[in-house]
Structures are given as structure tokens and as C-alpha cells.
N, C-alpha and C positions, 0 to 999 in steps of 0.2 A: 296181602292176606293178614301181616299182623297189624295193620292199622285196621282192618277190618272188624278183627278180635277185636283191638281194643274200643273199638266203638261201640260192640256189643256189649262188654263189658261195662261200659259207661250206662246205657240200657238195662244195666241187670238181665243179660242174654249170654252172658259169657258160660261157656261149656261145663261142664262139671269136671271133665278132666284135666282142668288148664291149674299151670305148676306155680303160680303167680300169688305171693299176700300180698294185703293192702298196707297202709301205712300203719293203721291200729293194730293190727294182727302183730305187725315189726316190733314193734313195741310192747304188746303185750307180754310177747315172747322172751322179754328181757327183764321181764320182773320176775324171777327166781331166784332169790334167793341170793344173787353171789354176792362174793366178798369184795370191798371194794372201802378205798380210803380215800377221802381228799385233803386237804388239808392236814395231815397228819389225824383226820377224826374219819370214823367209820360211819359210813353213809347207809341207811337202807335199801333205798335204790337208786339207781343211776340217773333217774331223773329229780333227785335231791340236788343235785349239783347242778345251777342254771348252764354251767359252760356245759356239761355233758348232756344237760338236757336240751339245750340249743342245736347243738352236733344230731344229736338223737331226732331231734323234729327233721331236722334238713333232710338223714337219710330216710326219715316215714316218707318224707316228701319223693326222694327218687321210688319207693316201692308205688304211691299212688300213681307217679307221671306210668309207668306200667300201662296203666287203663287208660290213656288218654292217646286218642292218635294223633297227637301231634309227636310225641317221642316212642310211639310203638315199637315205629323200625328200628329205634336206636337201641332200647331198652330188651325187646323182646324177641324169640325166632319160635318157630316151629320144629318140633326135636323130632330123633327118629320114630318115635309113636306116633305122631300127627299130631301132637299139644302144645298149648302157648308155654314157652318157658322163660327165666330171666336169659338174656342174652350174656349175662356175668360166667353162666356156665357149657356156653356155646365150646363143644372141642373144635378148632378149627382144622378139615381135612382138604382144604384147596386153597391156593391164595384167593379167591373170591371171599371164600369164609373168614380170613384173616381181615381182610375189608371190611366186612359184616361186623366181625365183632369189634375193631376199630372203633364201628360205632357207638357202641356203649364206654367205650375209655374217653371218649370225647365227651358225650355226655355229661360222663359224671363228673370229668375236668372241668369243663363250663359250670355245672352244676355247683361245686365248692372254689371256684374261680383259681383253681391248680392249686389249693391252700390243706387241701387231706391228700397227704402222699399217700395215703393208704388209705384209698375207700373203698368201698365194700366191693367192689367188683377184682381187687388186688388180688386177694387171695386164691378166689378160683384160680387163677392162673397158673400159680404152682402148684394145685393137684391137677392140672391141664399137662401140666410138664413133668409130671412123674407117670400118667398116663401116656405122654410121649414117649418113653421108652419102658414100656407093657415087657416086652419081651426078656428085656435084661433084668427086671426085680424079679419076672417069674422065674426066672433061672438061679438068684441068690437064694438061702434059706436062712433060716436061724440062727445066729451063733452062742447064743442065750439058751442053756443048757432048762428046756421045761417048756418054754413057750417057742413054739411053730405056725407063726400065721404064712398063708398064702399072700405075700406083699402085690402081687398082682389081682387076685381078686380083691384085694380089699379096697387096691386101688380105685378100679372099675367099681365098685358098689359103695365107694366114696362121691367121688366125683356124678354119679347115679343119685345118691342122696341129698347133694346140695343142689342136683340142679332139680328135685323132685321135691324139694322141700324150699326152695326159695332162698337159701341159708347163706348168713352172713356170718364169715369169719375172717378172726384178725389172723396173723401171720407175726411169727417172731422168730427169729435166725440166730440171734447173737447172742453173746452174754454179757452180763454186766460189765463196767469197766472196775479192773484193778488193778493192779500192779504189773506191769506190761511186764518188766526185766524176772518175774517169776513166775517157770512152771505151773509151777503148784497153786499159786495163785487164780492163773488162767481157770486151771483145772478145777479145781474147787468150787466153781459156780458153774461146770455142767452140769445139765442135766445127767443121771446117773439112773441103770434101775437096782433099785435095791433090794428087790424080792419080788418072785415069782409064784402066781397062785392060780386058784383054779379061775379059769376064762379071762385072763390077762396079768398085766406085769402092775409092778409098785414105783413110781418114778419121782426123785427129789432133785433138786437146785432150784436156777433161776434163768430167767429169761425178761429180756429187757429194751427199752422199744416199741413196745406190744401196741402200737398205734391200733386205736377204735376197738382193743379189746373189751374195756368196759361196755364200751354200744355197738356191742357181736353178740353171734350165739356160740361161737368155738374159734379154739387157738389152734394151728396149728402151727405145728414145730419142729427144729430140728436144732442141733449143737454145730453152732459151724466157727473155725477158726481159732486160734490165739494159744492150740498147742501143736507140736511137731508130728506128734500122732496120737488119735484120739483112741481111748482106751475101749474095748470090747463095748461095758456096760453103757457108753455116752454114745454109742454111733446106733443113734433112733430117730426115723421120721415117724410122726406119730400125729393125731389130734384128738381135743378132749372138749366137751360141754365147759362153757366160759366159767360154768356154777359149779365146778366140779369137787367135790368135799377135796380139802385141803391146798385148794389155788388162792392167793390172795393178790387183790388186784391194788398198787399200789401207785398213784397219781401225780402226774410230775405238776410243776404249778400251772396253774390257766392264765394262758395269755390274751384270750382273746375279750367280746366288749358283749357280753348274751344280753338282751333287755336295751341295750342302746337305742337312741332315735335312728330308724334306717337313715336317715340323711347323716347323721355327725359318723357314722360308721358305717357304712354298705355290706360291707364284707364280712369286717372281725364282730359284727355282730350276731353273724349265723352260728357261734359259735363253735368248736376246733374239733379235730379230731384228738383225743385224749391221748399220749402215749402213756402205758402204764409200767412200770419194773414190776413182775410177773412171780410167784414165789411157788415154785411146788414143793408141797410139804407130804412126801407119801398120798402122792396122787395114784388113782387105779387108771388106769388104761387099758379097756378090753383090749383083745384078742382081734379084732375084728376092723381095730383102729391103729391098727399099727403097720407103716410100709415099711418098715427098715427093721434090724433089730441084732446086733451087735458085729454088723460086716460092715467093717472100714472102706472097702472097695464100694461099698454104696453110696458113704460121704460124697467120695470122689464126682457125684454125677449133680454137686451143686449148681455149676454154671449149665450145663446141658439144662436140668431142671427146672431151673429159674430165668431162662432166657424169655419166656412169655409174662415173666413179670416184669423185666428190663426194657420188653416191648412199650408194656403197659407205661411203665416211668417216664423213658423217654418220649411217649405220644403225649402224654401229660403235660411234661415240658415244654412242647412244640405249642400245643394250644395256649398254655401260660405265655408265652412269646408271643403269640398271635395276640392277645389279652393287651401285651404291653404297647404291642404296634397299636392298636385301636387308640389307646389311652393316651400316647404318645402325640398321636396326628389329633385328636380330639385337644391336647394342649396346645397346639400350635394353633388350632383352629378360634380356641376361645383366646388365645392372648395376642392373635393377628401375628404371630411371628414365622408365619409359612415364607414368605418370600425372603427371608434370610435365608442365605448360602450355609452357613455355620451351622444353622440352625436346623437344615437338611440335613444336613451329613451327620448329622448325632440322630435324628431319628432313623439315616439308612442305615446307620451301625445296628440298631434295634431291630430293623427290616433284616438283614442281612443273618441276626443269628437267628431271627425264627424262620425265615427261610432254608438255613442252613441245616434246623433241627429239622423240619417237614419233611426236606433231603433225604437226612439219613432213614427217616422212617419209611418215606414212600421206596429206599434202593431198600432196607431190610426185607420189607416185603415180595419186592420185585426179586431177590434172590434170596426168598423163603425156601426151601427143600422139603419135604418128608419125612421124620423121625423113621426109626424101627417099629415104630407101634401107629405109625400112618397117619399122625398128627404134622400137619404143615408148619414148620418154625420157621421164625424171622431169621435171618443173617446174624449171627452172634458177632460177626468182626465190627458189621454196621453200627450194630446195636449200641456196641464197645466204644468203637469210638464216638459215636452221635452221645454219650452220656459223657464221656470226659471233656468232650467241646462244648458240651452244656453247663457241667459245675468249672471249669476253665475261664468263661466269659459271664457267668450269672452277677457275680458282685460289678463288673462292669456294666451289665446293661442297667442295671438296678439306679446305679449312678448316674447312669445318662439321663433314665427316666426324671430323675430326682431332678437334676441341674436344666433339663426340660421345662419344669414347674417353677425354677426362681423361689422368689418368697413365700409363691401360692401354699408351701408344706408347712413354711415355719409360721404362717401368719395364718392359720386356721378360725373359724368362728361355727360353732352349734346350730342347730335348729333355734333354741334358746336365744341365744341373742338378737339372731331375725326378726325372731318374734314380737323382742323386748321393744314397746311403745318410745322407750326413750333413748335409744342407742341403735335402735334397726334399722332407720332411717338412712341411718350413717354409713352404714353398712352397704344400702341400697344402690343408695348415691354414688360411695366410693368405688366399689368393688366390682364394676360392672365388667363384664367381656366382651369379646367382638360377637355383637349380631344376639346376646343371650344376658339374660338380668345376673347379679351377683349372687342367687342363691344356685344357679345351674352352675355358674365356672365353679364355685365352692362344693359344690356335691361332686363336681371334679374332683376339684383335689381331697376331697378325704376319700372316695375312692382308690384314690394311687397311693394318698399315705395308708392305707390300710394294706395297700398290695405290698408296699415298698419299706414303710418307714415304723409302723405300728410294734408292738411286741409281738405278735400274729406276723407278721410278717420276717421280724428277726428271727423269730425259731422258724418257720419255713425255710428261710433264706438257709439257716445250719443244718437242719434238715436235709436238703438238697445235698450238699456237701455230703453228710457223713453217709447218707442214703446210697451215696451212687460209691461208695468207694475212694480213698483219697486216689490223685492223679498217678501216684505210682505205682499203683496196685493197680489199675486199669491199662498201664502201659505194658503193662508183664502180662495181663490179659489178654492185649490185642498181641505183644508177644506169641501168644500160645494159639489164637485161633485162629491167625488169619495165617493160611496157607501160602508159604511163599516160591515152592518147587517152579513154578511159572515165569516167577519173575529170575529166576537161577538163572532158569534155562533160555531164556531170551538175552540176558547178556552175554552169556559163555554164547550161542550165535551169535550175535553183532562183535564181540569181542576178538573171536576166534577162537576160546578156549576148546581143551578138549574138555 
């Protein structure tokens, strides 16, 4: 049925009620106004800046595939009203539907070749997972003396409105880094509300990470970590217009290659996802956009919350794995070194973790459960551990890949040179591979140095890392979730205890 849709929509037959923009619409929609710096110089808009405008085309490019049935199913479902919608906003209420929407995180992993941790389909997730547990925000109230929103309604006509409006938003959790050994420090760069008024609150600090908030239409946010207890005014989930008077969007450097020849760069040439340090300056945030609002005990439902964005991370991963196998057996294939023993066993290591990650995704799911609010969630122990066996082995598969390729990385040549009448020859002659001329083995390897060795690739690669949590804070995690009453009681029988 939605390959159906979207064929008709390729006809200009698509329904009038269908939830879906185009790629120009995406864009349109991000020329207001907001505030935004690159280079330490203020930009008018975000397609002023090639890296952001590169990022920016790629994700037009996911709203059009939309219409196209060859990615319909991936991209799109049919919601409770009988309409096409993005599949970014699909709640999932069976493990079938977990499946389903699966298919959009693969998607858009292939789509930016696992290189935007955070593309646009991330953030639905966590109002997916605050929608998971409907029942326990409708039970919390206000603890902010003036403003009372219903954090369960607004939930529901949250998650109602991105997936009715097609809407792309970044996500930001943390806060800036400063001085770890102090308090106050930590503190001081909450978010805080600072006044309350009619039809919503006043909210200031920073927020940081803000990956593709520049090329979003809204931030959502919360304060999470780095004090012992968070004070009344900083314990708010909340989200706000990217343009929103007093946010200022502030751009870490661009590593990637916008405008490049697709041959000398495949990849870092589509451009990155931007991360921004996020400033709110006496920001308003209606009434109507806020889930949380000065209850501590609602902090506490971070990992519950976020477990469908963890999904999303680690499926991401898996695919990026699958990416490096491809790329891996595709080197051996161009450099004839398949029938070396040595030379197997370092691509089965590469096999091995992205089978490993598949693993843990395909048992998350197979022991997905039910929320309270009747959303089917992944396996949080799974999830847990499939992310720390993933940043655990990343710098070594990276290295395999690398030592894979020999000098094919360090010994690089352009389109340009190919070209060049008096040196391309050379090139021709020399460079050749098994079964394939020297300008395909060479589109190899800037492929993988873009995955692997590029400055696009090094801030991925730390990405990964600080994304997923360092190793010891993930151990204390599966600490807490994975229930072990089971395994108690099976020894104390074989044992004999009482």
C-alpha cells in the first residue's frame, strides 16, 4: 500500500491528506530567521555555509525518496487515520512494528553511510519513549509554582504533531563541558527556568551537541547529568522552534569535503551533520511544550525514555558494520589478496562484529516487551550491551579496515590527476587492480579513507565513543538493568543452597 502511495504521488495522485513534504518544502521551512554562527561569523542562513548546505540537500534528498517506491516501505506507513505518514514517527505497538520501523533507521544509515549520528529520524524516538510511558507523566504535575501543563497531553499532541507535520528535530541532552571536579560548575550551564508568565515558562543556559540543529525545525531537550541532584528549576523535558527569539546556534568546525569531485571524496562530500553549542537566552516555551517541569523523579525515566533512541544508535552501527564488510571483501577482491589465510582472518574479525551488532539488535527486539503506555520497547540490557561491544571494538575494526588497504590510503590520487594528459597515464598503467582499471580500485580507497581516515571520519569515529557513553558508565547500566534474580536462583539449586 505505501509503495502504492508513493507511486501515486510520483503521478501527482497523492491524497490530499497524506503527512509527507518534499524536499523543497524541507528546506523552505528552515529559512526563518534563526540564529546561527560558523566560523565564529553570523550566517543568514544555513545554506550560507556549503558544509551545512550539503548536510541540508542530503536530508531534502531523504523527504523526496518519501515519493519514490522504491524506499516507500522504508521511509513511510499508513497511521491510525488511513494516511501516508513519515515512518520517523511510526509508535511502535508490536514487534512487527519494531521491524517496520527498523526500516527507516536502516534507511537513513545507508543514506548518510552511518556518518549523522543523529539524522532526522533520531529524535522522534525520544518523544516515542516519553509517549511510552503516557501513564506515569500523566500522574506527575508541576512543581514550578504558576505553570501547570498536562505533560501527558502534550506528550500525545507532540508526537501528533511531528508525525502530522513531517518535522525534523535535533535532540540535545547534555551540557557543555567544564570543570568536572565542580558543582557549580556543572550547574551553571543548566538549563534553568527563570520566570514564569502567561501561557508558558522563561528558560536560560546551554545545551551542547545539538547535532543537525542548524538543519532541524526544533530542539528538543532536557538537562541530563554531571550534578548529584538536579535542582527543581533545571528538571524540564521540553521542545522549542530552532528560530526561537533568544537561541543562538553556535558551530563547531566543518570537517567534511561539500563541493568535492564525488570520486576524490564519496562520502565527506555530502556534507556532515553540524553539531551546534546551543545558547538559550531567556527563551519562552509555551505551556503546551513542555513534558516535564520541575519533578526530579521525572529525570529519573532517562534510560527508560531513551531506550528507542539506543535502538536506533545501535541499528545504525550494525549497518555501518555491514558497510565495512562490503568494503573490506571489495579490498581483497581488487588487490587479489582473498586466498591469503592472514588476510581472511582480519576481514572475519570485521564479519564477526557486525554480525555481533545484528545480534544484539535482532535478540533486542525478539525480547522487546510492552511499556505502560503500550509502546513495544527493545530489550534495554541488549541494547546496553550491543552499544558497549560496539564503541569497545570500533577503533579496532577501523584499523583492520585500514591495514586491509596497505598503501592504497596513504598513496591517494584525484579525479585531477586521471585526467591530467601528462601524468594519468601513469597512473593508468601503474595502479591497476584485479579484474578492474586503477581509477575503480582508487574510488575504493577514497571511499574507505572517507569512512575511516578523513577528518569526517575522525569526528565520527569520537562521536561514537562519547555518543554511546564511556565503557564504565554502560557497565553500571547493564549493572542496573539486566535482571539477575534467575541466574541467583539456578545456582542456589545446582549448588544446594538454601
Amino acid at each position: 500500500m505505501n509503495a502504492q502511495t508513493a507511486k501515486q504521488a510520483l503521478q501527482g495522485e497523492l491524497p490530499a491528506g497524506h503527512k509527507l513534504k518534499t524536499g523543497e518544502e524541507f528546506k523552505a521551512s528552515l529559512d526563518d530567521g534563526r540564529a546561527l554562527w560558523v566560523g565564529g561569523k553570523r550566517i543568514a542562513k544555513v545554506f550560507d555555509d556549503p558544509a551545512l548546505s550539503a548536510g541540508v540537500d542530503l536530508i531534502a534528498s531523504m523527504f523526496d525518496d518519501q515519493f519514490k517506491p522504491e524506499f516507500a516501505e522504508a521511509t513511510t506507513y499508513v497511521d491510525e487515520s488511513g494516511t501516508v505518514a513519515s515512518r520517523s514517527w511510526q509508535v511502535p505497538r508490536t514487534k512487527e512494528d519494531l521491524a517496520d520501523r527498523r526500516k527507516m533507521i536502516e534507511y537513513t544509515s545507508l543514506k548518510t553511510a552511518g556518518t549523522f549520528g543523529r539524522p532526522p529520524d533520531l529524535a522522534p524516538a525520544i518523544a516515542v519513549g516519553l509517549l511510552a510511558y503516557l501513564p506515569t507523566f500523566k500522574a506527575k504535575k508541576s512543581l514550578i509554582e504558576g505553570c501547570s501543563p498536562d505533560f501527558a497531553e502534550n506528550i500525545e499532541a507532540y508526537v501528533a504533531y511531528g508525525r502530522d507535520n513531517n518535522l525534523t528535530a535535533s535532540e540535545s541532552l547534555t551540557g557543555p563541558q567544564n570543570d568536572r571536579s565542580s558543582p557549580k560548575g556543572a550547574e551553571a550551564s543548566l538549563l534553568k527556568v527563570k520566570s514564569v508568565e502567561k501561557g508558558g515558562i522563561r528558560v536560560s543556559g546551554a545545551k551542547t551537541v545539538g547535532s543537525i540543529s542548524a538543519q532541524a525545525n526544533e530542539i528538543f531537550f532536557t538537562n541530563l547529568g554531571g550534578i548529584r541532584e538536579t535542582p527543581a528549576e533545571a528538571c524540564i523535558w521540553a521542545s522549542v522552534p530552532i528560530n526561537a527569539e533568544g537561541i543562538k546556534l553556535i558551530s563547531r568546525e566543518m570537517v567534511s569535503h561539500p563541493g568535492a569531485d564525488p570520486f576524490d571524496h564519496p562520502v565527506a562530500r555530502l556534507g556532515e551533520e553540524a553539531d551546534q553549542l546551543i545558547i538559550f537566552d531567556n527563551v519562552f516555551v509555551p505551556t503546551d511544550r513542555i513534558f516535564n517541569l520541575g519533578d526530579p523523579t521525572a529525570m529519573s525515566y532517562y534510560g527508560p525514555v531513551c531506550v528507542f533512541a539506543h535502538w536506533h544508535v545501535l541499528t545504525r552501527l550494525a549497518v555501518k558494520a555491514e558497510l565495512f564488510v562490503g568494503a573490506g571483501q571489495l579490498v581483497l577482491d581488487v588487490l587479489g589478496t582473498s586466498n591469503i589465510p592472514a588476510v581472511q582472518g582480519m576481514l572475519g574479525e570485521i564479519i564477526q562484529y557486525a554480525q555481533t551488532l545484528r545480534a544484539f539488535v535482532t535478540a533486542a527486539e525478539a525480547m522487546a516487551k510492552p511499556t505502560e503506555g503500550d509502546v513495544m520497547a527493545p530489550d534495554a540490557g541488549m541494547l546496553t550491551a550491543g552499544r558497549l561491544y560496539s564503541i569497545e571494538h570500533y577503533p579496532r575494526i577501523i584499523h583492520i579496515l585500514q591495514e586491509l588497504c596497505g598503501q592504497g590510503l596513504v598513496m591517494r590520487f584525484g579525479k585531477a590527476a586521471f585526467d591530467n594528459p601528462e601524468i594519468g597515464h601513469h597512473l593508468h598503467d601503474l595502479l591497476p587492480g584485479k579484474g578492474v582499471s586503477a581509477e575503480v580500485k582508487e574510488l575504493l580507497m577514497n571511499f574507505i579513507w572517507d569512512m575511516t581516515s578523513s577528518s569526517l571520519a575522525g569526528r565520527v569515529a569520537l562521536f561514537e565513543n562519547v555518543n554511546a557513553s564511556p565503557a564504565p558508565r554502560l557497565r553500571e547500566r547493564l549493572y542496573n538493568e539486566v535482571k539477575r534474580e534467575r541466574f541467583i536462583e539456578q545456582v542456589k539449586t545446582l549448588a544446594g543452597m538454601p
